[in-house]
C-alpha positions as protocol buffer text, in pm:
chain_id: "A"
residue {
  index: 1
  type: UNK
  ca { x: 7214 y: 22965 z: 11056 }
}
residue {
  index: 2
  type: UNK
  ca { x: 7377 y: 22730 z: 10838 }
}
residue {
  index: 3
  type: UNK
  ca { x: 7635 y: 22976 z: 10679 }
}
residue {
  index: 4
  type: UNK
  ca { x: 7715 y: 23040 z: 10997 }
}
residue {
  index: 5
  type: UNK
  ca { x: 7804 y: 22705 z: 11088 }
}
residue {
  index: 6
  type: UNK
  ca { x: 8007 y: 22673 z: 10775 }
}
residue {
  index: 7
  type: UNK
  ca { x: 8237 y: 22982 z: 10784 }
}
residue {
  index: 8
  type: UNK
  ca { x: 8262 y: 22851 z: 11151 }
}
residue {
  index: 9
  type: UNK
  ca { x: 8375 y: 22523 z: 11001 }
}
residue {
  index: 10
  type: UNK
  ca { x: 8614 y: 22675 z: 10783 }
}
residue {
  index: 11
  type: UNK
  ca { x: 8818 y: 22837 z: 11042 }
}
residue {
  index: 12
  type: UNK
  ca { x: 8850 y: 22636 z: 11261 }
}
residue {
  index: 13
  type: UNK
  ca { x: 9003 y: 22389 z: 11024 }
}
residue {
  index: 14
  type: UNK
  ca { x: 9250 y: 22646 z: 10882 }
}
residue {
  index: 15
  type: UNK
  ca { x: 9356 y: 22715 z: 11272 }
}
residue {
  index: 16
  type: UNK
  ca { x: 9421 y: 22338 z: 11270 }
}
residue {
  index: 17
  type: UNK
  ca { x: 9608 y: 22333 z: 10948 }
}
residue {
  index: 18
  type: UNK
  ca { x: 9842 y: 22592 z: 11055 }
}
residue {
  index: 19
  type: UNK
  ca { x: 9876 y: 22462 z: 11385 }
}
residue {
  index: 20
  type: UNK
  ca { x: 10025 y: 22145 z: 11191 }
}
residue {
  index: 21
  type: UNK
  ca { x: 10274 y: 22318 z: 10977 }
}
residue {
  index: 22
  type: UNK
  ca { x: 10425 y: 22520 z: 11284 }
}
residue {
  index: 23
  type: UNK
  ca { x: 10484 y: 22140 z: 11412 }
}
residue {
  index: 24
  type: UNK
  ca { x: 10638 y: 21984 z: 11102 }
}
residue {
  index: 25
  type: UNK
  ca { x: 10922 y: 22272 z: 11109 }
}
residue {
  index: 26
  type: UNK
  ca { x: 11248 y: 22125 z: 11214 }
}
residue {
  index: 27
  type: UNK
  ca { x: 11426 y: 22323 z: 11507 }
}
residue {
  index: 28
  type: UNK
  ca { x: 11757 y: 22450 z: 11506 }
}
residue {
  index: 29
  type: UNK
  ca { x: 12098 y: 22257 z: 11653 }
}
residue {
  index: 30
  type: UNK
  ca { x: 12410 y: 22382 z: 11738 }
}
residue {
  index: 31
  type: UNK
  ca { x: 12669 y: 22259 z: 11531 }
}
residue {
  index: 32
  type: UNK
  ca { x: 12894 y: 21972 z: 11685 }
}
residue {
  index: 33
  type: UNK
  ca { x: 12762 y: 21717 z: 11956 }
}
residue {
  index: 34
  type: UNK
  ca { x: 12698 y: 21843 z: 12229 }
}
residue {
  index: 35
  type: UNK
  ca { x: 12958 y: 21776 z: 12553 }
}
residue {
  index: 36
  type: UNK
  ca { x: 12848 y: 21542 z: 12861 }
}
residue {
  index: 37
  type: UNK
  ca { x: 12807 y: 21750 z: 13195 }
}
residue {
  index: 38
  type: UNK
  ca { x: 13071 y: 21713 z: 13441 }
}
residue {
  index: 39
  type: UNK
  ca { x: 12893 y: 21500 z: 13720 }
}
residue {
  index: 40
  type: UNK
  ca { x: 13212 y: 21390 z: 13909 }
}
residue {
  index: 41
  type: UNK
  ca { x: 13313 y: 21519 z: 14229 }
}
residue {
  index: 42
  type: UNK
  ca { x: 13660 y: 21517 z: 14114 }
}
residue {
  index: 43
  type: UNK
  ca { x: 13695 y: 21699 z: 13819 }
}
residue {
  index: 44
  type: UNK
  ca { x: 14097 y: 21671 z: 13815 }
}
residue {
  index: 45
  type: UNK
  ca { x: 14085 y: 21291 z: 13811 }
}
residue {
  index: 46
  type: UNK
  ca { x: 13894 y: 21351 z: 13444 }
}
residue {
  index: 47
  type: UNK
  ca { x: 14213 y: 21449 z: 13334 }
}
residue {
  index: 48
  type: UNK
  ca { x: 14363 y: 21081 z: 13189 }
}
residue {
  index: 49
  type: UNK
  ca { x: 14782 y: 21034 z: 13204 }
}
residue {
  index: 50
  type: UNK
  ca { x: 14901 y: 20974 z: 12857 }
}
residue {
  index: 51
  type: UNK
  ca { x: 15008 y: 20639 z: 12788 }
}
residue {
  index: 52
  type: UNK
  ca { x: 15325 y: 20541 z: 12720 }
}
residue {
  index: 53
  type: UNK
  ca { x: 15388 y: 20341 z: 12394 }
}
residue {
  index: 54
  type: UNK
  ca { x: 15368 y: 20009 z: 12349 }
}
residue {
  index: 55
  type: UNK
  ca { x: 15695 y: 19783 z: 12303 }
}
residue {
  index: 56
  type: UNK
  ca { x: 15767 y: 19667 z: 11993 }
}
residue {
  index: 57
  type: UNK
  ca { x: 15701 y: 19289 z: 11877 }
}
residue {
  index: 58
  type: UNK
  ca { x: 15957 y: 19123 z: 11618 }
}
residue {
  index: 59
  type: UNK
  ca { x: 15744 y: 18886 z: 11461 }
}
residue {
  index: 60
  type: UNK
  ca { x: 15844 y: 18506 z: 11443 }
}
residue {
  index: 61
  type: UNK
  ca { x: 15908 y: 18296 z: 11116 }
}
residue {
  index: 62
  type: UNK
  ca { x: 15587 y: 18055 z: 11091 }
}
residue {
  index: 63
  type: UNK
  ca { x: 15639 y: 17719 z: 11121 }
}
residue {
  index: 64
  type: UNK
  ca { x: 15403 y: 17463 z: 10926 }
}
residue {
  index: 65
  type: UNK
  ca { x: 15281 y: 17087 z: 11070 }
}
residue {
  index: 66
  type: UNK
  ca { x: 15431 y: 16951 z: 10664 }
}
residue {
  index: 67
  type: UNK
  ca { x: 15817 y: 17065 z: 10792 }
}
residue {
  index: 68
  type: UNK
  ca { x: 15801 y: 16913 z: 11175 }
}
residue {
  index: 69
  type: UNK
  ca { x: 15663 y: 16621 z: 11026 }
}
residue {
  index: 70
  type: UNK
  ca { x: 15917 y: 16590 z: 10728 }
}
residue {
  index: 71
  type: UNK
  ca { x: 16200 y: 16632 z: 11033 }
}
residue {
  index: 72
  type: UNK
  ca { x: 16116 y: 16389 z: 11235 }
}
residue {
  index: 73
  type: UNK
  ca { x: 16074 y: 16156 z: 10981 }
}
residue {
  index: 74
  type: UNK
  ca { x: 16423 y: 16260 z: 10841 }
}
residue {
  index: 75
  type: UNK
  ca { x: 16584 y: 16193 z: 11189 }
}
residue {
  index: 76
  type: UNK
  ca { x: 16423 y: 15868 z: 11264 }
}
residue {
  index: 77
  type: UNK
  ca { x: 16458 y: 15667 z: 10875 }
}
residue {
  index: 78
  type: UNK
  ca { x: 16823 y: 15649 z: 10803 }
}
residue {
  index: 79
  type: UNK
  ca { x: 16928 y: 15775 z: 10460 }
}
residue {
  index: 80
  type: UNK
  ca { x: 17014 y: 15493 z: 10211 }
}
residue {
  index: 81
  type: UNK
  ca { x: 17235 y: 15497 z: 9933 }
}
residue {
  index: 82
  type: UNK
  ca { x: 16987 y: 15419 z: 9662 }
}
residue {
  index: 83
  type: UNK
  ca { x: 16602 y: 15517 z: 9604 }
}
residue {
  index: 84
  type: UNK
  ca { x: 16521 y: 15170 z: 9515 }
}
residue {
  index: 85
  type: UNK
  ca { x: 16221 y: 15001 z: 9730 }
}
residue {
  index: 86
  type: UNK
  ca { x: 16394 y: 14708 z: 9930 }
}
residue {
  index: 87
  type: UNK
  ca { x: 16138 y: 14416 z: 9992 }
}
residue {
  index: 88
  type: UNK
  ca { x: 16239 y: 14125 z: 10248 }
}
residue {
  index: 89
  type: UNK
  ca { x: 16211 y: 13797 z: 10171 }
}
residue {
  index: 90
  type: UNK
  ca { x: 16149 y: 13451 z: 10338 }
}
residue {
  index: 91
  type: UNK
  ca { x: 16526 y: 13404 z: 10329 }
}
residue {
  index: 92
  type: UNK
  ca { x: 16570 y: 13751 z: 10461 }
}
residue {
  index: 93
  type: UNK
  ca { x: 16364 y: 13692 z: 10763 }
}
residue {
  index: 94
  type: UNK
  ca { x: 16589 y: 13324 z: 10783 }
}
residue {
  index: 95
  type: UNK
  ca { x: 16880 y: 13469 z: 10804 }
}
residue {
  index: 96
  type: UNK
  ca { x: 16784 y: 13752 z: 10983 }
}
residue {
  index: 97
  type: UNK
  ca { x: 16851 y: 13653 z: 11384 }
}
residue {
  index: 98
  type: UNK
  ca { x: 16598 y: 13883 z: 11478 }
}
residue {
  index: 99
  type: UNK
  ca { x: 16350 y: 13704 z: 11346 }
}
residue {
  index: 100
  type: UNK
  ca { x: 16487 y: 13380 z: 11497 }
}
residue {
  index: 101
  type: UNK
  ca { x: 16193 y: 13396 z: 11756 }
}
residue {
  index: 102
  type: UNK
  ca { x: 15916 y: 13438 z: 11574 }
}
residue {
  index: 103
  type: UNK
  ca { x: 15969 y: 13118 z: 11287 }
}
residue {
  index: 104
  type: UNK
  ca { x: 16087 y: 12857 z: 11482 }
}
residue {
  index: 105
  type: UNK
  ca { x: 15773 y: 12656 z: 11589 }
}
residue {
  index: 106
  type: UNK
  ca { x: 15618 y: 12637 z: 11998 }
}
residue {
  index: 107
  type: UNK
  ca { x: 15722 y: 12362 z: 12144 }
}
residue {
  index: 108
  type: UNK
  ca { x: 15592 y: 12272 z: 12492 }
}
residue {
  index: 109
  type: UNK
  ca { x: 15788 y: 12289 z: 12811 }
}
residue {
  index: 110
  type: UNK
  ca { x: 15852 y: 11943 z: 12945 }
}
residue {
  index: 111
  type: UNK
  ca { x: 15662 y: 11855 z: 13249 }
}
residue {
  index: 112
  type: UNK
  ca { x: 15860 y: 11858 z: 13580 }
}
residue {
  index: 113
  type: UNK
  ca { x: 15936 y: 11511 z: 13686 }
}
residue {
  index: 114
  type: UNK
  ca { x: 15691 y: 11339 z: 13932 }
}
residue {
  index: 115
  type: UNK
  ca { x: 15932 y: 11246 z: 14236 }
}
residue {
  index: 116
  type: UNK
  ca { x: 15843 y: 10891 z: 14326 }
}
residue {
  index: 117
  type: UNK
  ca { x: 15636 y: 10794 z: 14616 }
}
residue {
  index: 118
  type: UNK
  ca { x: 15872 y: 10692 z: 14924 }
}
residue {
  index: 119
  type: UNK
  ca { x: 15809 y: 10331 z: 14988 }
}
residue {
  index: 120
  type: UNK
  ca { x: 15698 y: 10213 z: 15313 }
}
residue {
  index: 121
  type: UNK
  ca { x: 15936 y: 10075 z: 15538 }
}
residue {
  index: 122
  type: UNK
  ca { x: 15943 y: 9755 z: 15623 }
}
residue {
  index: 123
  type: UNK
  ca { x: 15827 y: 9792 z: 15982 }
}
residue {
  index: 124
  type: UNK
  ca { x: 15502 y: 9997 z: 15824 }
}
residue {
  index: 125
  type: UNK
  ca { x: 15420 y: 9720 z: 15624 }
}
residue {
  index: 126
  type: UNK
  ca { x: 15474 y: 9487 z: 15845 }
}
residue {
  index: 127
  type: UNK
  ca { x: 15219 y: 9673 z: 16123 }
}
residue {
  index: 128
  type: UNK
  ca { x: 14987 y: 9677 z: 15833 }
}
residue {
  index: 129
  type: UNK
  ca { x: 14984 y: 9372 z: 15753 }
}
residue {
  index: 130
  type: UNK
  ca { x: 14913 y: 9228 z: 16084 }
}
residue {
  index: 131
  type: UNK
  ca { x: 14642 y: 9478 z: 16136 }
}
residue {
  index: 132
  type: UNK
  ca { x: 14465 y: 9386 z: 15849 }
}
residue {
  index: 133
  type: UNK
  ca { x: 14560 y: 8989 z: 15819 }
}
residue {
  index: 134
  type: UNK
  ca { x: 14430 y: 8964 z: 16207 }
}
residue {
  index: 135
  type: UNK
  ca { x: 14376 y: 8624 z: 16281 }
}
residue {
  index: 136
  type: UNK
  ca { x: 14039 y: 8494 z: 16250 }
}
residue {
  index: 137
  type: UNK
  ca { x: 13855 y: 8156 z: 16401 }
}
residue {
  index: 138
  type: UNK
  ca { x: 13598 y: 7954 z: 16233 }
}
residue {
  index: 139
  type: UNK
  ca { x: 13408 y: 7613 z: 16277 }
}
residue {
  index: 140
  type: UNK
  ca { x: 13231 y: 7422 z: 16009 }
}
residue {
  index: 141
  type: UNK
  ca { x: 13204 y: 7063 z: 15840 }
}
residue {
  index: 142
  type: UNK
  ca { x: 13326 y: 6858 z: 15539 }
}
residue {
  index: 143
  type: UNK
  ca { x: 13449 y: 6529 z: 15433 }
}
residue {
  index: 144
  type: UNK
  ca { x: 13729 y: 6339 z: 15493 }
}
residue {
  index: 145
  type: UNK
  ca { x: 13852 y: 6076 z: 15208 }
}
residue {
  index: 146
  type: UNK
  ca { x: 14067 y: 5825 z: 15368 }
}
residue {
  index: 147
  type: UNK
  ca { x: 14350 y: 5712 z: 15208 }
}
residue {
  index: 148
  type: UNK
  ca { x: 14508 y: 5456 z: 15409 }
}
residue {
  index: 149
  type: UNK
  ca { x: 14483 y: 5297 z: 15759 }
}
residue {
  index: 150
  type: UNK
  ca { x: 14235 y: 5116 z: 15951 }
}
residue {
  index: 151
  type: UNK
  ca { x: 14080 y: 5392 z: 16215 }
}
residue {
  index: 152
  type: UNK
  ca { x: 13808 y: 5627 z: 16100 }
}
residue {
  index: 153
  type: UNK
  ca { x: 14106 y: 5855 z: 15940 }
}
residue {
  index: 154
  type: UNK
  ca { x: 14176 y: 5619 z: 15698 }
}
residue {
  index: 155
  type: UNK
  ca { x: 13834 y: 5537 z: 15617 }
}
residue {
  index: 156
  type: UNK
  ca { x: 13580 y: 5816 z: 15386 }
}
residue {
  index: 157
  type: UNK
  ca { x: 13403 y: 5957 z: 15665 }
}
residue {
  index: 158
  type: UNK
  ca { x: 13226 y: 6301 z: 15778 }
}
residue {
  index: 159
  type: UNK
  ca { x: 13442 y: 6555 z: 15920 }
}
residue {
  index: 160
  type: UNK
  ca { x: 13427 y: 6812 z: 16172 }
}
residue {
  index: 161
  type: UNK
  ca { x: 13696 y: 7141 z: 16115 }
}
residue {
  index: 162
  type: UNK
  ca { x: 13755 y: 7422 z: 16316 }
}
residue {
  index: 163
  type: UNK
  ca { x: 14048 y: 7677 z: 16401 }
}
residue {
  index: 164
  type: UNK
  ca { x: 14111 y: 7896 z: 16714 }
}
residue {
  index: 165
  type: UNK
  ca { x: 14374 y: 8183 z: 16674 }
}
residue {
  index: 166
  type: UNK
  ca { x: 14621 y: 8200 z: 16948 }
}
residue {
  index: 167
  type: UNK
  ca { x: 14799 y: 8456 z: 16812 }
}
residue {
  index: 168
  type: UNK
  ca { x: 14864 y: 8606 z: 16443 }
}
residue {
  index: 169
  type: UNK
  ca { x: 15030 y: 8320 z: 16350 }
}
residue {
  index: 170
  type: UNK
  ca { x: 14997 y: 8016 z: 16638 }
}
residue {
  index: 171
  type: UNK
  ca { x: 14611 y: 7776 z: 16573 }
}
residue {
  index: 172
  type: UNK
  ca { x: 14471 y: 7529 z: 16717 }
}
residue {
  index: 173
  type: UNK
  ca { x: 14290 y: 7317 z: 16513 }
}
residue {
  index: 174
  type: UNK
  ca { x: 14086 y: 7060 z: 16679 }
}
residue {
  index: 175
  type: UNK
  ca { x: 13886 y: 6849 z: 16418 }
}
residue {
  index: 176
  type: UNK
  ca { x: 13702 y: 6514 z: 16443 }
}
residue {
  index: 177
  type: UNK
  ca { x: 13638 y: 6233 z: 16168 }
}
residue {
  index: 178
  type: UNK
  ca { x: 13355 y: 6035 z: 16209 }
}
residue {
  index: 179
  type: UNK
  ca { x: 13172 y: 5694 z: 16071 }
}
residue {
  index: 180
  type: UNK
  ca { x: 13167 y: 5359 z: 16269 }
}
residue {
  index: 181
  type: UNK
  ca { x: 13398 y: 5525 z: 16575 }
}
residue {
  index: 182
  type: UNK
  ca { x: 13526 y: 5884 z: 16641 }
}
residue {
  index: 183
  type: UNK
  ca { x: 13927 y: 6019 z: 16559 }
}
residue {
  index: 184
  type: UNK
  ca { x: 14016 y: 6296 z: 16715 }
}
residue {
  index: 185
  type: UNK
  ca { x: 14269 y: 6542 z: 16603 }
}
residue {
  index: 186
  type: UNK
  ca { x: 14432 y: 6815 z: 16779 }
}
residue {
  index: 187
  type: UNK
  ca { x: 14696 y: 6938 z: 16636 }
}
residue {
  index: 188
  type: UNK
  ca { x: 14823 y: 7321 z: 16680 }
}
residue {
  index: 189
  type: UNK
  ca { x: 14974 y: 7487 z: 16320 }
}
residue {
  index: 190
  type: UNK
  ca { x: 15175 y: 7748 z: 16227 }
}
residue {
  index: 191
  type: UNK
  ca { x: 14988 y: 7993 z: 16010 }
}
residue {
  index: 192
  type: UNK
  ca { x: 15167 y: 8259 z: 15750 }
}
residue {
  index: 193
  type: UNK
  ca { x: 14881 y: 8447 z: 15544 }
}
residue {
  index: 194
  type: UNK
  ca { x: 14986 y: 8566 z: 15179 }
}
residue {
  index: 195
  type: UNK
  ca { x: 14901 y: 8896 z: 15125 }
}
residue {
  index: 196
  type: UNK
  ca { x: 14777 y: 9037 z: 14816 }
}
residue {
  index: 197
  type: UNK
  ca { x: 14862 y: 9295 z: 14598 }
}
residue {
  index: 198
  type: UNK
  ca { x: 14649 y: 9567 z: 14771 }
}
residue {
  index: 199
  type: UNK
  ca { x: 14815 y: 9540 z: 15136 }
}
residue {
  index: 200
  type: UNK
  ca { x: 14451 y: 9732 z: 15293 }
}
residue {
  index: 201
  type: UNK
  ca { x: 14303 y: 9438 z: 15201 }
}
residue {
  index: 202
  type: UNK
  ca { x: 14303 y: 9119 z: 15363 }
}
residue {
  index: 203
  type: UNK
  ca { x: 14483 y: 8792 z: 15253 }
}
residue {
  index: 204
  type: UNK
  ca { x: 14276 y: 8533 z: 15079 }
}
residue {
  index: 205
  type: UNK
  ca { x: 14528 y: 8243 z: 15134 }
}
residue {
  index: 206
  type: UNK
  ca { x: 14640 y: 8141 z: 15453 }
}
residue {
  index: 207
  type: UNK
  ca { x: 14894 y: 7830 z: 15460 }
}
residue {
  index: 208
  type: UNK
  ca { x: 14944 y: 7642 z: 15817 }
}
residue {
  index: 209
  type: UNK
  ca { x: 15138 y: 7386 z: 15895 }
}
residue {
  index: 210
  type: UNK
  ca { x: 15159 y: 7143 z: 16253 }
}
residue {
  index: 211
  type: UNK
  ca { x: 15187 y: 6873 z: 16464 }
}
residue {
  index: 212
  type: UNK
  ca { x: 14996 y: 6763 z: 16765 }
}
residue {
  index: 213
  type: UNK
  ca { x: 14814 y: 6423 z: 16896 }
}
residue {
  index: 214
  type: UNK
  ca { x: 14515 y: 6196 z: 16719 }
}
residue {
  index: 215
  type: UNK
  ca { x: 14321 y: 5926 z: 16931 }
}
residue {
  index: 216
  type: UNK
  ca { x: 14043 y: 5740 z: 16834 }
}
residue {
  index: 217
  type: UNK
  ca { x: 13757 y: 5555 z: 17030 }
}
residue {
  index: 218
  type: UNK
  ca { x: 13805 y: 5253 z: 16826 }
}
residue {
  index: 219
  type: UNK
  ca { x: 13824 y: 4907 z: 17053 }
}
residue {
  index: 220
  type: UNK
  ca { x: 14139 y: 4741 z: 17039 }
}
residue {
  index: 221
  type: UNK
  ca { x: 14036 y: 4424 z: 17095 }
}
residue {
  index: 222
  type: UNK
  ca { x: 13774 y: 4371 z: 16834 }
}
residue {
  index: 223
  type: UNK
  ca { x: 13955 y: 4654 z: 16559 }
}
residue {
  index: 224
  type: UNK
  ca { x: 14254 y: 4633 z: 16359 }
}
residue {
  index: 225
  type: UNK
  ca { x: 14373 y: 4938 z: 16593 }
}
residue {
  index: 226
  type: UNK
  ca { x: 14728 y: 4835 z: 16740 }
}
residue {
  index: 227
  type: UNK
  ca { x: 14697 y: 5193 z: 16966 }
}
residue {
  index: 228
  type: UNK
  ca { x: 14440 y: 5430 z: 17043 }
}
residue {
  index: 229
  type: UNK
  ca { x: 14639 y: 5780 z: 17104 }
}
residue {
  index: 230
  type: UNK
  ca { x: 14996 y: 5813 z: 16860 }
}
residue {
  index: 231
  type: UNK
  ca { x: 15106 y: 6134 z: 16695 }
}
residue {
  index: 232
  type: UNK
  ca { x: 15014 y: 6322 z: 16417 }
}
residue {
  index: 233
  type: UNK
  ca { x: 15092 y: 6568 z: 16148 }
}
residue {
  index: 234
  type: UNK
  ca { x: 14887 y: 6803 z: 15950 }
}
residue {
  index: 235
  type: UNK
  ca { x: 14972 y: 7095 z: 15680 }
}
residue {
  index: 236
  type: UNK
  ca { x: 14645 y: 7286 z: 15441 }
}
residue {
  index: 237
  type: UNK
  ca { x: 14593 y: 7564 z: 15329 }
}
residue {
  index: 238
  type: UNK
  ca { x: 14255 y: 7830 z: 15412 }
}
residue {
  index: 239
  type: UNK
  ca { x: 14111 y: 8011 z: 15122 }
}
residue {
  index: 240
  type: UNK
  ca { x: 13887 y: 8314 z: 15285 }
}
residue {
  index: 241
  type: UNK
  ca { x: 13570 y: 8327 z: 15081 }
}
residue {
  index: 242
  type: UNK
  ca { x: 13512 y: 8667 z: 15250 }
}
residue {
  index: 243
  type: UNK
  ca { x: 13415 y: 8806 z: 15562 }
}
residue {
  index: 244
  type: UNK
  ca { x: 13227 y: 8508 z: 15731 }
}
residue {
  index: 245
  type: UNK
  ca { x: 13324 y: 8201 z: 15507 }
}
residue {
  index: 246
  type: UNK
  ca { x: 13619 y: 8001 z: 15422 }
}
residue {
  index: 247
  type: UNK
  ca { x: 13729 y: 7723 z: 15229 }
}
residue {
  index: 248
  type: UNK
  ca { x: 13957 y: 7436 z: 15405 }
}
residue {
  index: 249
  type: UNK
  ca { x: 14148 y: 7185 z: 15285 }
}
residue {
  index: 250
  type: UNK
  ca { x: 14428 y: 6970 z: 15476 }
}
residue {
  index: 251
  type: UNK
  ca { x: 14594 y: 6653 z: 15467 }
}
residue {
  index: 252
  type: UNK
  ca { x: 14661 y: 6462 z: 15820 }
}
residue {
  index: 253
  type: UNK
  ca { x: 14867 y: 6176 z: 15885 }
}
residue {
  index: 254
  type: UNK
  ca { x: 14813 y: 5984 z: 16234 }
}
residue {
  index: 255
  type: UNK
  ca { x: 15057 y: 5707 z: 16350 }
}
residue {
  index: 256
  type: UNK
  ca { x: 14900 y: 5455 z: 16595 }
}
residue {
  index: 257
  type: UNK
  ca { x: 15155 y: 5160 z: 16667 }
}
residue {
  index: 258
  type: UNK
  ca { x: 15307 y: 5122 z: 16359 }
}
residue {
  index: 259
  type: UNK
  ca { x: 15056 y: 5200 z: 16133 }
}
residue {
  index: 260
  type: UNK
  ca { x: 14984 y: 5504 z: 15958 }
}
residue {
  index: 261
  type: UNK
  ca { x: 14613 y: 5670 z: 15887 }
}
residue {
  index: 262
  type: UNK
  ca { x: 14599 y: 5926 z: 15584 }
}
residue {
  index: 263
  type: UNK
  ca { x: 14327 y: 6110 z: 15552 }
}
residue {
  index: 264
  type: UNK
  ca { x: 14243 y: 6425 z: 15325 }
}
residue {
  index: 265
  type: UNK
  ca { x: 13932 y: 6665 z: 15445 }
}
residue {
  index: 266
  type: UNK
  ca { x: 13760 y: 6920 z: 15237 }
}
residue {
  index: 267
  type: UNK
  ca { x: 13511 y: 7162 z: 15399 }
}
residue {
  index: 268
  type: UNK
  ca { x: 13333 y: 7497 z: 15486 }
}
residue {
  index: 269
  type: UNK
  ca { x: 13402 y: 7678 z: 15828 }
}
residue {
  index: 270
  type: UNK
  ca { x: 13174 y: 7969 z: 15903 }
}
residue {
  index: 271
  type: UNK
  ca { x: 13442 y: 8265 z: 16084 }
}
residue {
  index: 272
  type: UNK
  ca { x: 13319 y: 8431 z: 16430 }
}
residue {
  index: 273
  type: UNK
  ca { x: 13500 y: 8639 z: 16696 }
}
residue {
  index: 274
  type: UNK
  ca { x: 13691 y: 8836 z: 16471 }
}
């Protein structure tokens, strides 16, 4: 049994051997490749035209980046007459006009000239002055230092002031001097302020001057008072202390008979009714 299953063995591996060698033979080709079927429904269309030649190209001389350069350069750069290197100098660029420009120093334009303010004319200043300057009334008190006469006007006494504006430049300036008896004085002024330098601002000194009547209460028969009513004059001056307050000072002279009374009064008058 087991020869058998040898020589069986053997055989069947020569079949397989064989088998192998038949496999490894090459096959024959034909010789040259072998032409593409003719699939195309057209076969005269496979036929291609012959084409016809192609023109012929004279070639151009080359041109290098070196030679356009040295060109241009040639064309811009004039030629000089020597090959010495030319440097400028400071006297160069002096002379040269050129240069004119660029050495002489920045000066600064002038400024345009301010054109000056139009003055006011006189009828502008004038309204503005009386609107500002309007005329103001005050009362107050003081002293009066007699200087001659025999009434209470010539006598040191206290003193009643007071002004009433009856127009910008028209007072009335009752005012009463006081001691033993009573003078009266009423006597109506001219007024002309002073302005100042800033003409929106009121005036500080306002001269008067004036006439009017004095009487006194003094008894003839018992004082050395020759009259009891006569004349007078005054003048002063008002110095506005500021909006409610100002300064007085005046000189009146009374004649009763033939005598004169001199008094001087100093005092404060407090301004309303403006």
């Amino acid at each position: 049994m087991h020869r058998f299953s040898i020589v069986t063995l053997t055989t069947l591996m020569g079949s397989i051997l064989t088998a192998g060698a038949a496999i490894a033979t090459p096959m024959p080709f034909p010789e040259g490749p072998t032409p593409a079927p003719n699939l195309s429904p057209f076969p005269e269309l496979n036929e291609a035209a012959p084409l016809p030649p192609a023109p012929a190209v004279t070639p151009e001389p080359a041109i290098t980046v070196e030679e356009t350069v040295a060109e241009t350069v040639a064309e811009t750069i004039p030629p000089k007459t020597n090959s010495k290197v030319e440097f400028m100098t400071l006297a160069d660029l002096a002379g040269d006009k050129s240069a004119t420009l660029l050495l002489e120093p920045y000066q600064a334009r002038p400024a345009a000239p301010v054109p000056p303010t139009p003055m006011a004319s006189p009828e502008i200043a004038q309204a503005r002055n009386l609107f500002v300057n309007r005329p103001f009334n005050y009362v107050g008190g003081g002293i009066n230092l007699g200087l001659s006469g025999s009434s209470d006007l010539g006598d040191t006494a206290w003193a009643i002031i007071s002004r009433f504006a009856l127009s910008n430049t028209l007072s009335l300036r009752p005012s009463a001097v006081v001691n033993k008896n009573a003078a009266i004085l009423v006597p109506l002024t001219y007024d002309f302020p002073i302005a100042g330098a800033d003409t929106f601002e009121p005036a500080t000194i306002h001269p008067y001057v004036g006439g009017g009547i004095m009487f006194t209460t003094n008894d003839t028969a018992i004082d050395e008072v020759n009259n009891n009513v006569g004349p007078m004059i005054t003048g002063g001056l008002d110095l506005r202390l500021d909006d409610k307050w100002v300064f007085n000072a005046g000189l009146n002279v009374g004649f009763l008979g033939g005598d004169a009374e001199v008094g001087a009064v100093i005092g404060v008058g407090y301004i309303f009714g403006q």
